[in-house]
Backbone as JSON Lines, residues from 0, in Angstrom:
{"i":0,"aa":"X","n":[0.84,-1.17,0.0],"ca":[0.0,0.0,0.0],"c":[0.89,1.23,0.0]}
{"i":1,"aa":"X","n":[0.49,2.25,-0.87],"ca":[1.46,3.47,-1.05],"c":[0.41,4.43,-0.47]}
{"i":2,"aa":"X","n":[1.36,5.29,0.53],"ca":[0.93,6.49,1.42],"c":[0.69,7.55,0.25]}
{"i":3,"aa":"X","n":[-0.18,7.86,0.29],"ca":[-0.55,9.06,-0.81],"c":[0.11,10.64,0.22]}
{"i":4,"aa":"X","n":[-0.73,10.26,1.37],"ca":[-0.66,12.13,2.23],"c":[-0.55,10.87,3.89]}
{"i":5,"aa":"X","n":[-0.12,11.91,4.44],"ca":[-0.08,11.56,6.01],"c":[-0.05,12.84,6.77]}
{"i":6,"aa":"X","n":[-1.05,13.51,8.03],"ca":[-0.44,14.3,8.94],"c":[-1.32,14.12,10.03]}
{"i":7,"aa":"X","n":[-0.81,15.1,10.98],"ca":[-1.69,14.98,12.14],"c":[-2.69,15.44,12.24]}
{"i":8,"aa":"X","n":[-3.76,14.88,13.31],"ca":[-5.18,15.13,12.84],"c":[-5.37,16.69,14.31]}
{"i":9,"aa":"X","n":[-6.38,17.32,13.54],"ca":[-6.96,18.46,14.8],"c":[-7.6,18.1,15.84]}
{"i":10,"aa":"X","n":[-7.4,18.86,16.76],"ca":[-8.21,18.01,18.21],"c":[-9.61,18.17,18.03]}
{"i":11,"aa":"X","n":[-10.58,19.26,16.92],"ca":[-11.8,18.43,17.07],"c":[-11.95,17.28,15.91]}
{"i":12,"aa":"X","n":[-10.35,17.13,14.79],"ca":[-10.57,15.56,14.24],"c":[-10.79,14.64,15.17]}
{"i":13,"aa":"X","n":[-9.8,14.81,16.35],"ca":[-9.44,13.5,17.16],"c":[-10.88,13.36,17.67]}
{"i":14,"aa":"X","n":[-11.15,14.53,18.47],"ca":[-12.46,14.25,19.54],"c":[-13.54,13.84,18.96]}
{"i":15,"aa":"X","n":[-14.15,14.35,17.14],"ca":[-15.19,13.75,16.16],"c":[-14.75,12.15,15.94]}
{"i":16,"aa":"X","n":[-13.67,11.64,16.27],"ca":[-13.35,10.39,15.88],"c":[-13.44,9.62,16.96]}
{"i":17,"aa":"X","n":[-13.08,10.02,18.02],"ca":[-13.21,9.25,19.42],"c":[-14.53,9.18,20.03]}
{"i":18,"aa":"X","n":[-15.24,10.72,19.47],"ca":[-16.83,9.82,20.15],"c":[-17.48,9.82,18.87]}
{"i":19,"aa":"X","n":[-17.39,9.36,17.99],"ca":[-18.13,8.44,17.29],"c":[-17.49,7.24,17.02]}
{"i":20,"aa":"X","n":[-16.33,6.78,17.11],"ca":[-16.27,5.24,17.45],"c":[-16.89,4.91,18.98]}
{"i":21,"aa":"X","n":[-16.98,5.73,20.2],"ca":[-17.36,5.04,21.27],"c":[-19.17,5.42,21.04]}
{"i":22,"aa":"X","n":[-20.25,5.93,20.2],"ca":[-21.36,6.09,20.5],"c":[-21.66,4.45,19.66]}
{"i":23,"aa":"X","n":[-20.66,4.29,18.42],"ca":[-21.07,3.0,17.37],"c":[-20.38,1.56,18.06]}
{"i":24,"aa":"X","n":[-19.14,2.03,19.23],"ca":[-18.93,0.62,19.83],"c":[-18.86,0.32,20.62]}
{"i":25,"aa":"X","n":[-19.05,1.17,22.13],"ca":[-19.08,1.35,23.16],"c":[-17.72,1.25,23.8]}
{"i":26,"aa":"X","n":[-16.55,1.6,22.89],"ca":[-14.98,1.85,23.41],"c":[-14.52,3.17,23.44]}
{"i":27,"aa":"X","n":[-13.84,3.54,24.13],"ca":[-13.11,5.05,24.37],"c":[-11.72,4.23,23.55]}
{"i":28,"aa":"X","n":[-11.33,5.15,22.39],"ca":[-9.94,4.87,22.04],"c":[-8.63,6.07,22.55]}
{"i":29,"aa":"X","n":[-8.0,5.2,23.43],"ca":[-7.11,6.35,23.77],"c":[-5.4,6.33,23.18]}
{"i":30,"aa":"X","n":[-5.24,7.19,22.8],"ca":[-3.5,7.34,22.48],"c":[-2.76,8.82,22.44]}
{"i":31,"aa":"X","n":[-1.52,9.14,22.18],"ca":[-1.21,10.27,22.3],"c":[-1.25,11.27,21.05]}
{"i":32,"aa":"X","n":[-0.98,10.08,19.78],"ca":[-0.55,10.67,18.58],"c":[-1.78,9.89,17.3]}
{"i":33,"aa":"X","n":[-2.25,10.78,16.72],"ca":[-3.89,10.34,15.64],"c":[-3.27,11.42,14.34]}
{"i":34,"aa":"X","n":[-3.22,9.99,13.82],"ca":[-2.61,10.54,12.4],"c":[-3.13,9.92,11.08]}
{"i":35,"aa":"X","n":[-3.66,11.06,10.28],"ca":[-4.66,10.54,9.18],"c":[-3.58,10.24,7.74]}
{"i":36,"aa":"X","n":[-4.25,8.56,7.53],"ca":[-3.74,8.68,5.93],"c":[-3.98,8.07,5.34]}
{"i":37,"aa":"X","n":[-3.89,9.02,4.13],"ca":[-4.37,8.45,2.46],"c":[-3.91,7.74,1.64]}
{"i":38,"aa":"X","n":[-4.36,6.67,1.27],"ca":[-3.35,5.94,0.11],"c":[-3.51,6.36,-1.28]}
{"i":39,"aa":"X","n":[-2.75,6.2,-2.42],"ca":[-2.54,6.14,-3.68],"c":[-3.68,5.33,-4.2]}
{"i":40,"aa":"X","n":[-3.41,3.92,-3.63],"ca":[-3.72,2.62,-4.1],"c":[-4.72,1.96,-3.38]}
{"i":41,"aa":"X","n":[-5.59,2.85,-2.63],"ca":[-6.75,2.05,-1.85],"c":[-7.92,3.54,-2.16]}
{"i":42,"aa":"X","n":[-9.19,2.71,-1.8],"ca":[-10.47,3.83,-1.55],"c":[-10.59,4.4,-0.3]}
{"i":43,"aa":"X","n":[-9.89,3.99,0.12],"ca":[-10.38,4.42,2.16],"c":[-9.13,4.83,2.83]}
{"i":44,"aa":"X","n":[-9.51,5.84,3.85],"ca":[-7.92,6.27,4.94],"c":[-8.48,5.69,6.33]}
{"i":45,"aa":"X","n":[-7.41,5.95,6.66],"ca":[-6.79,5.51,7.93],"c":[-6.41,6.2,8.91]}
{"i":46,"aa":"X","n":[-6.62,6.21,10.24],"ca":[-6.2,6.78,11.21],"c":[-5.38,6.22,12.11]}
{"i":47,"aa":"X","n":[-3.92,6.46,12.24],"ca":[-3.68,6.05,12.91],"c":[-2.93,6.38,14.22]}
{"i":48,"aa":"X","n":[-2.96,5.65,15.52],"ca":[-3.31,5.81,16.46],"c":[-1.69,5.22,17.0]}
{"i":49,"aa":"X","n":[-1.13,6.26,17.97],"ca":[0.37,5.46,17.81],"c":[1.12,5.21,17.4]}
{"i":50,"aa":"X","n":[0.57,5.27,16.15],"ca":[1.65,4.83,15.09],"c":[0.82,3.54,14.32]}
{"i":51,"aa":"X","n":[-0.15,2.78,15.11],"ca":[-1.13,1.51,14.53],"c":[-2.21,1.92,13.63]}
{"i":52,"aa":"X","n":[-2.92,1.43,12.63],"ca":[-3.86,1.64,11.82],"c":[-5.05,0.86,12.66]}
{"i":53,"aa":"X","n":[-5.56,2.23,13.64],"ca":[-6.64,1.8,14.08],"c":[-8.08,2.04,13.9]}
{"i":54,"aa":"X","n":[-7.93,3.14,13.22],"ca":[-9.76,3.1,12.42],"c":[-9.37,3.29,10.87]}
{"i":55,"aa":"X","n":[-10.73,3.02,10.39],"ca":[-10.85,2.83,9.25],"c":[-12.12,3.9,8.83]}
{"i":56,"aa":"X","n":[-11.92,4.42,7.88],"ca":[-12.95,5.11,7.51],"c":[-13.77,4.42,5.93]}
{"i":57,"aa":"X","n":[-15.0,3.85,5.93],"ca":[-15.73,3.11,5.22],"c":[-16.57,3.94,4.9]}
{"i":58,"aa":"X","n":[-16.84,4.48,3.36],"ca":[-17.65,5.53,3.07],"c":[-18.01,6.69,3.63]}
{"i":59,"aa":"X","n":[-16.72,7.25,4.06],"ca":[-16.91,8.41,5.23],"c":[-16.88,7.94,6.49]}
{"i":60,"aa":"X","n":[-17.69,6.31,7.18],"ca":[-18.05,6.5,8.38],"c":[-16.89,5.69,9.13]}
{"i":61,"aa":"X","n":[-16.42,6.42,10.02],"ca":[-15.01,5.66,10.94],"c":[-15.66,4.06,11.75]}
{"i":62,"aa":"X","n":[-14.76,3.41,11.46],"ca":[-14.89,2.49,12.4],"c":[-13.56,1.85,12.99]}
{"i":63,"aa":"X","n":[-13.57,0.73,13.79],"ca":[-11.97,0.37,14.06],"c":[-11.77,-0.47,12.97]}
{"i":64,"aa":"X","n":[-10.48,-0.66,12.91],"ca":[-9.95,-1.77,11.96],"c":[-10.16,-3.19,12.61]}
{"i":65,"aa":"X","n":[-9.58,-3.74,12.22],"ca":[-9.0,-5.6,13.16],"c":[-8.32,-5.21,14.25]}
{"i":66,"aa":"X","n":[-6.93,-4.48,14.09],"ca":[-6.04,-4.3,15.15],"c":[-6.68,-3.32,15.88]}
{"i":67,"aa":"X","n":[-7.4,-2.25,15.48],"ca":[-7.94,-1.47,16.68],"c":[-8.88,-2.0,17.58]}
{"i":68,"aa":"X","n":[-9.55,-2.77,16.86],"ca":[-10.84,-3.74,17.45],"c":[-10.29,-4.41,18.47]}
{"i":69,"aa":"X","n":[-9.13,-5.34,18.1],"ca":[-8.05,-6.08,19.19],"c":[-7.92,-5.04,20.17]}
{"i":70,"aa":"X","n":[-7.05,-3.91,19.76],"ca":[-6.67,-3.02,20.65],"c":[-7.59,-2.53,21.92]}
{"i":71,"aa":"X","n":[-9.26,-1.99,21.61],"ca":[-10.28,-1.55,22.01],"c":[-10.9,-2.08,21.57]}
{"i":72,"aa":"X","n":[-11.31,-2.77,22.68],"ca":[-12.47,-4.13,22.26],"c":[-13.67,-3.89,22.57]}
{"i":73,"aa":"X","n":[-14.21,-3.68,20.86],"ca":[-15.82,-3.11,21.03],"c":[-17.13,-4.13,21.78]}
{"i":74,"aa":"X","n":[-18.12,-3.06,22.45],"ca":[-18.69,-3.78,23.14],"c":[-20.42,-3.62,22.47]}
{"i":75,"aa":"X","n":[-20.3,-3.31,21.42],"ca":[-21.18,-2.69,20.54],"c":[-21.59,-3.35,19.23]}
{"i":76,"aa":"X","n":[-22.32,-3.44,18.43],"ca":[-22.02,-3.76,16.93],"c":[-21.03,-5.22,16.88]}
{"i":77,"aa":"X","n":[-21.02,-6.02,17.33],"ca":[-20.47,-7.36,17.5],"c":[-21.21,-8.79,16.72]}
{"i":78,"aa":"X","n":[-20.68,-9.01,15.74],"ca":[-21.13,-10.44,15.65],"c":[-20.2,-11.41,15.88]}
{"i":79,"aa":"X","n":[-20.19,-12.93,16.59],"ca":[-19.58,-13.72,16.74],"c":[-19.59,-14.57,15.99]}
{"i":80,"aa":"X","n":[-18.66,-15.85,15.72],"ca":[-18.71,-16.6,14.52],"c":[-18.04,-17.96,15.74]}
{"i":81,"aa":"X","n":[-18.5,-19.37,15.08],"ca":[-18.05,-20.31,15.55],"c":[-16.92,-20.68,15.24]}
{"i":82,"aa":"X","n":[-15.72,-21.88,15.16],"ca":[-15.06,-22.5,15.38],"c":[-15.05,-22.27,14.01]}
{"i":83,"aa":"X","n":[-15.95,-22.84,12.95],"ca":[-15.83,-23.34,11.68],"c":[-15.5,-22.72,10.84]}
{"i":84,"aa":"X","n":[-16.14,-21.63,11.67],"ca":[-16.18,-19.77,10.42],"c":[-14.85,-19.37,10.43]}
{"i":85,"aa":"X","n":[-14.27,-19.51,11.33],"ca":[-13.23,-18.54,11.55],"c":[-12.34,-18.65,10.88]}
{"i":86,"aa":"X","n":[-11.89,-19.99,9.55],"ca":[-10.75,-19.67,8.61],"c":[-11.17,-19.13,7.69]}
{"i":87,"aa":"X","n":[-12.52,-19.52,7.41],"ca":[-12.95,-18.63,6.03],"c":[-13.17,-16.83,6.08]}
{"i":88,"aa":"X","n":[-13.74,-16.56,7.55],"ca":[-13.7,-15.8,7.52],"c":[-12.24,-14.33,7.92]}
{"i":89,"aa":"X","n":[-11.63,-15.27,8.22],"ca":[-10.18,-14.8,8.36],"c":[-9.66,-15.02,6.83]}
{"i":90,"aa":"X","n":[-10.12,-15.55,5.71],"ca":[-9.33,-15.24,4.79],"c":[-10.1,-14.1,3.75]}
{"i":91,"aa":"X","n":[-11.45,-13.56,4.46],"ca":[-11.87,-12.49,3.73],"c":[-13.36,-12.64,3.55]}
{"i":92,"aa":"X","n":[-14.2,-14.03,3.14],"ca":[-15.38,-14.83,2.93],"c":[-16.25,-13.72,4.01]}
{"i":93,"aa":"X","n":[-17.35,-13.76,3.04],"ca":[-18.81,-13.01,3.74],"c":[-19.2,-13.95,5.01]}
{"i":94,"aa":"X","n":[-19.81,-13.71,5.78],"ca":[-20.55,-14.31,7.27],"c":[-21.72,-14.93,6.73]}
{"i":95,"aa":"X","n":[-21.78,-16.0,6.84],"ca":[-23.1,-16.65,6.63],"c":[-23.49,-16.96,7.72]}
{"i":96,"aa":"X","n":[-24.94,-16.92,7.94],"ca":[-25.79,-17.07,8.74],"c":[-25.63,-18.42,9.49]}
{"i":97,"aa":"X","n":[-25.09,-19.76,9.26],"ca":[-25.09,-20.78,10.02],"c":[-23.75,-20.37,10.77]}
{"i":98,"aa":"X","n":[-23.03,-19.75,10.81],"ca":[-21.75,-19.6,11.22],"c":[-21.93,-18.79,12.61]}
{"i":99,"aa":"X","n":[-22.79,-17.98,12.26],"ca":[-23.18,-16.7,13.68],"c":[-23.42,-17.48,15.15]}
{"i":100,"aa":"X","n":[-22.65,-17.6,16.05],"ca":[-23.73,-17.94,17.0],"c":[-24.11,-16.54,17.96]}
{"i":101,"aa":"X","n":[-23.59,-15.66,17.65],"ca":[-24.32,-14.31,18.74],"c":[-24.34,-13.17,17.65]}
{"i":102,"aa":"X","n":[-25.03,-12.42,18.31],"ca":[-25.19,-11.05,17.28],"c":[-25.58,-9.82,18.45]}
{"i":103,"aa":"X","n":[-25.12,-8.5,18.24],"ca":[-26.12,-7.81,19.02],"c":[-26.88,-7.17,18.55]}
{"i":104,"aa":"X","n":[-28.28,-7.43,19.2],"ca":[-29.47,-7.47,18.74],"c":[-30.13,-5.74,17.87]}
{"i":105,"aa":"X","n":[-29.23,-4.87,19.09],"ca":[-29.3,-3.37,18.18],"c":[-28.81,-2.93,17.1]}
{"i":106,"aa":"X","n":[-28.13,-4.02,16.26],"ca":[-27.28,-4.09,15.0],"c":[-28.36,-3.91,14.16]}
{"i":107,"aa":"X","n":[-28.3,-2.65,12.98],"ca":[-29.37,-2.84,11.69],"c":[-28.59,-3.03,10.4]}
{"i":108,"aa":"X","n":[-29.72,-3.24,9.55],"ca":[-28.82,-3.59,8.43],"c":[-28.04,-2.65,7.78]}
{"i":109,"aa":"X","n":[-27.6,-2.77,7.3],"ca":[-26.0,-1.87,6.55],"c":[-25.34,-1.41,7.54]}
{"i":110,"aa":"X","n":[-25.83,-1.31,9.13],"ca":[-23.97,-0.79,10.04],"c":[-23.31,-1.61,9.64]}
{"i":111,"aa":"X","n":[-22.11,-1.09,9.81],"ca":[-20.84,-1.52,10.29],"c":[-20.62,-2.35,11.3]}
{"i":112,"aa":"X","n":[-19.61,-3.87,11.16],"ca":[-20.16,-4.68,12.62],"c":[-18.25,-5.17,12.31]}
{"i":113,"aa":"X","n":[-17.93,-5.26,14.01],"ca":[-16.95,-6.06,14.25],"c":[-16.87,-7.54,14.59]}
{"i":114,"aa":"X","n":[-16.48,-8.43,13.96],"ca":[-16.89,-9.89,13.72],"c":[-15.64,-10.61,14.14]}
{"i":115,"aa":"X","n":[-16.22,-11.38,16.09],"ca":[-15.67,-11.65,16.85],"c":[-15.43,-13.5,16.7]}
{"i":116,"aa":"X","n":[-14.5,-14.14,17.23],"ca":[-14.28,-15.76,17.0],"c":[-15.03,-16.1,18.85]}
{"i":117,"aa":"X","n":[-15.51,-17.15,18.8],"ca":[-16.25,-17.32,20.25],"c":[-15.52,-17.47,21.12]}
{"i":118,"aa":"X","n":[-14.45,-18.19,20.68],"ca":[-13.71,-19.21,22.17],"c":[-13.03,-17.98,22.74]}
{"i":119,"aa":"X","n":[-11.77,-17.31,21.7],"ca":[-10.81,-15.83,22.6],"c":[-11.52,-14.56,22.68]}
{"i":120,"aa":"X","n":[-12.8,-14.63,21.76],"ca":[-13.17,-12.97,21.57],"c":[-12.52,-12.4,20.4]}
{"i":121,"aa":"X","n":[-11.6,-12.76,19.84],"ca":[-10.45,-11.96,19.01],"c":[-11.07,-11.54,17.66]}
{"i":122,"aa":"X","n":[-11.05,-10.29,17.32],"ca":[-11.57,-9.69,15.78],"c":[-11.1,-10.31,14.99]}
{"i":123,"aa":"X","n":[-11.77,-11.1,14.16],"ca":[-11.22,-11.65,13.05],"c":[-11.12,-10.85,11.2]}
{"i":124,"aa":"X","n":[-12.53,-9.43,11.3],"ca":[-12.77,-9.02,10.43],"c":[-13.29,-7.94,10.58]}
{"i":125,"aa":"X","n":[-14.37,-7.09,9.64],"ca":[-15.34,-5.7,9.92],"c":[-15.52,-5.79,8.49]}
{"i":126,"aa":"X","n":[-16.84,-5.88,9.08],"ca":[-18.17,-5.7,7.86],"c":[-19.06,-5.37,7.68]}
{"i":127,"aa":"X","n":[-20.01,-5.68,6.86],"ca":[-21.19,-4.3,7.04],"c":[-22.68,-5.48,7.34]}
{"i":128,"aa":"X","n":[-23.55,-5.5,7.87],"ca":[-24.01,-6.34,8.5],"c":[-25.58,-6.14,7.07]}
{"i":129,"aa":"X","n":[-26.43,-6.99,6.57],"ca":[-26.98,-7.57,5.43],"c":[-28.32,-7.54,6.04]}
{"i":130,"aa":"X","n":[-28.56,-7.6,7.45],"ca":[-29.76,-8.03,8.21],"c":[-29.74,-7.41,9.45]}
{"i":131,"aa":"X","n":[-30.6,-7.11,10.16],"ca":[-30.83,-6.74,11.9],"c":[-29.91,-8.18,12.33]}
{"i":132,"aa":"X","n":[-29.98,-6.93,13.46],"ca":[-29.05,-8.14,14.57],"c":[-29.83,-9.33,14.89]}
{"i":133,"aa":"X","n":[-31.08,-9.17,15.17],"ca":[-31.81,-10.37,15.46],"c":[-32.05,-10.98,14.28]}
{"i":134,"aa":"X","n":[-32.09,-10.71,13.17],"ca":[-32.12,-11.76,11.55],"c":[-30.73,-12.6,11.21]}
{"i":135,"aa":"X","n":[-29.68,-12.48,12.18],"ca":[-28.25,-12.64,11.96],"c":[-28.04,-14.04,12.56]}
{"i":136,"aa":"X","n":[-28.63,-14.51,13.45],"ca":[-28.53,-15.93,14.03],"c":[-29.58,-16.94,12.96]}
{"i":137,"aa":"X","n":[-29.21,-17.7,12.48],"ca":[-30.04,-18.89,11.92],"c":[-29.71,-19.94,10.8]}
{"i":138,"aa":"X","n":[-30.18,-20.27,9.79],"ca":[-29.8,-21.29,9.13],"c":[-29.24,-21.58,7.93]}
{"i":139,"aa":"X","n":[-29.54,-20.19,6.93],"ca":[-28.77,-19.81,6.21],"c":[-29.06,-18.76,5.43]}
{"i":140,"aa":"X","n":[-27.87,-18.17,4.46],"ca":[-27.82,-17.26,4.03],"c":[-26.79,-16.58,4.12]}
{"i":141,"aa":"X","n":[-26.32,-15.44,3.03],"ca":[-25.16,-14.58,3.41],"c":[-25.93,-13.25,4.5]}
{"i":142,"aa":"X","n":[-25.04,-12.84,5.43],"ca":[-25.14,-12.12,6.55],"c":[-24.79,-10.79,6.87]}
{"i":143,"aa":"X","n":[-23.76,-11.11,6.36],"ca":[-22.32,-9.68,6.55],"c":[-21.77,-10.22,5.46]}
{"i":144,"aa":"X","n":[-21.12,-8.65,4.69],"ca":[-20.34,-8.89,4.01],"c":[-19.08,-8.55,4.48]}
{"i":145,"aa":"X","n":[-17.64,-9.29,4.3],"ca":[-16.57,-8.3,4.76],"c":[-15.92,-7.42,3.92]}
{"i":146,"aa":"X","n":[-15.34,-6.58,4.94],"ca":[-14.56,-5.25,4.45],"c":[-13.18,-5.3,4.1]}
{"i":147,"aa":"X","n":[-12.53,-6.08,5.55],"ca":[-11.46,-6.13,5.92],"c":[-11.23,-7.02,7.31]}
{"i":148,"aa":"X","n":[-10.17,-7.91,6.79],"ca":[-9.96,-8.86,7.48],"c":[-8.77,-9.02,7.97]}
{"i":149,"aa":"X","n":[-8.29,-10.01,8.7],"ca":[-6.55,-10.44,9.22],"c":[-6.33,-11.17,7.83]}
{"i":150,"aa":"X","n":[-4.92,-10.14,7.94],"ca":[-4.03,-11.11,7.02],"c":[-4.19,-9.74,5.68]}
{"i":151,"aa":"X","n":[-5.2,-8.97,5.4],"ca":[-5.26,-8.35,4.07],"c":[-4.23,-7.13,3.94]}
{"i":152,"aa":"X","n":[-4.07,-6.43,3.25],"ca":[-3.49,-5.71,2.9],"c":[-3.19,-4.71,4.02]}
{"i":153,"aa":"X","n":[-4.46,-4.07,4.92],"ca":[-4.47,-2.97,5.55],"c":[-3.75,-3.98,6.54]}
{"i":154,"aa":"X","n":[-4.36,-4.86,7.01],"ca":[-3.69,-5.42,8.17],"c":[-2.37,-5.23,8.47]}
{"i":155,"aa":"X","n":[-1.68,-5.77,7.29],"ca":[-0.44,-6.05,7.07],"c":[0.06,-4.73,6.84]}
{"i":156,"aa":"X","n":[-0.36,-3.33,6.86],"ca":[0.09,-2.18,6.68],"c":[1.28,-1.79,7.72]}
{"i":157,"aa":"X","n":[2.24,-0.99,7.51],"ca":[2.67,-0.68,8.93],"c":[3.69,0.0,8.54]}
{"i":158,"aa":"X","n":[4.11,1.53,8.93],"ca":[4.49,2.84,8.97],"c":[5.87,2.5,9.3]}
């Protein structure tokens, strides 16, 4: 990925970014240094936090990445995935509906959702959710689509 622009963000960037990831995930993200950037070679920027690429901005609207999700672990907008899901969906694959076993229920369709593995909790992805949170548990169907996953490009980004 090629850095198009990079600088530091204004404190009402930071503060517009910090409470609207905590109203959409119920995390306070804290760090010293929030630095926005653009790539050449992608549609979407990045904020990053530390020096880490921890939100993502998806059609304008910020959310965390994987590693920020890890980092500040949303308590919001969460779908979980079983045992089975978790390679496919770690290699990028949409959420299908037999795979879900939790969802939260205030999730509507088209947010933005962080898509958790059951046993550690650990973000495996972020995607945009296809159905209400309560339409997200059942037997089949695609669910979520993903955005961005472990292992992709952004993941693997690093300053």
């Amino acid at each position: 990925m090629k850095v198009k622009s990079r600088h530091h963000l204004r404190n009402d960037e930071i503060r517009a970014v910090k409470e609207s990831i905590e109203s959409l995930l119920g995390v306070e993200i804290d760090g010293d240094a929030f630095e926005g950037v653009e790539f050449a070679d992608a549609d979407y920027e990045v904020v990053l936090v530390d020096g880490e690429p921890a939100v993502l901005y998806v059609e304008g609207e910020p959310f965390l990445t994987v590693k920020g999700a890890n980092q500040f672990p949303p308590t919001k907008n969460v779908v979980t995935v079983d045992a089975g899901a978790v390679s496919f969906v770690s290699s990028g694959a949409d959420v299908m509906r037999p795979g879900i076993t939790e969802a939260d229920e205030s999730i509507a369709a088209g947010d933005l959702v962080a898509i958790a593995e059951e046993n550690h909790g650990k973000i495996l992805a972020i995607g945009r959710a296809l159905e209400d949170g309560v339409d997200l548990v059942g037997d089949s169907g695609k669910v979520v689509e993903s955005i961005h996953h472990v292992g992709d490009d952004l993941f693997n980004f690093s300053v």
